[in-house]
N, C-alpha and C positions, 0 to 999 in steps of 0.2 A: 504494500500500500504506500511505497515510498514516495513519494512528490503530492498526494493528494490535499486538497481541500478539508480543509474537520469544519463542518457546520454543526454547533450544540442548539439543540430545539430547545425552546421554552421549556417544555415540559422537562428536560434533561437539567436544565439551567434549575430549576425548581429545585430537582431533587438533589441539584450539587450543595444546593443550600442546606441542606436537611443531612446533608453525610455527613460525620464528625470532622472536625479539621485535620487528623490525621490519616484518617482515612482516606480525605479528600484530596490530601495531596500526595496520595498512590494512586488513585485514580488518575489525577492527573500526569503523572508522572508515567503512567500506561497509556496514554492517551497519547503523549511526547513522543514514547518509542513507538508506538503504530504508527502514526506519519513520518517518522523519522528513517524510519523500515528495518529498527534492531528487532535482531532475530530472537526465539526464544518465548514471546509473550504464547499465552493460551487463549486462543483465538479460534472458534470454532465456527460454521456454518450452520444456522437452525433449519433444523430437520424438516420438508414439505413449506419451505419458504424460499423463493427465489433469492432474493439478495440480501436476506437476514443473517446477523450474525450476533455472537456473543462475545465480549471481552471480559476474560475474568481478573479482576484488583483483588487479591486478597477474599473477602467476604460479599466484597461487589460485583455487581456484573452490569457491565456494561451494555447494552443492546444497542446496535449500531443497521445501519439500511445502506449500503453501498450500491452507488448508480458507476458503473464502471464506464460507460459512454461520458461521463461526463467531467471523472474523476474525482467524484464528493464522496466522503462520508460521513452519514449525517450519525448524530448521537440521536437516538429516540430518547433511551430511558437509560437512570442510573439508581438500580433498586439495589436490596441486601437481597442474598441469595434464597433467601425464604418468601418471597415475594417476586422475585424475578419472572418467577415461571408459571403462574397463577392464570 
């Protein structure tokens, strides 16, 4: 995903608010090395979804929407992983 766009959606910007400050800057800090394009992160594809995917932070999970025509990746959601998947 190296050279890409990061768009954070409202709804993501929300919930960055709501993550603890330490927590939030591993999040971020995972957010950094996926555009950056270090290898290594835990980055999956969600299952019966075209361009969905998950970033795991620690206890976070990242939910991410990649338009690859266009080169974005948008942040949907940044839930705790008890709630991620709901």
């Amino acid at each position: 995903m190296l050279g890409r766009q990061l768009v954070v959606t409202r709804p993501a910007q929300r919930d960055l608010e709501r993550v603890p400050a330490d927590d939030r800057a591993r999040v971020l800090d995972v957010l950094d090395a996926l555009i950056a394009g270090r290898p290594g992160l835990d980055l999956r594809k969600l299952a019966g979804r075209r361009h969905e995917w998950r970033l795991r932070a620690g206890d976070w999970r990242i939910l991410l929407e990649c338009d690859p025509g266009a080169g974005v990746v948008r942040v949907m959601r940044v839930l705790h992983r008890r709630d991620a998947y709901r």
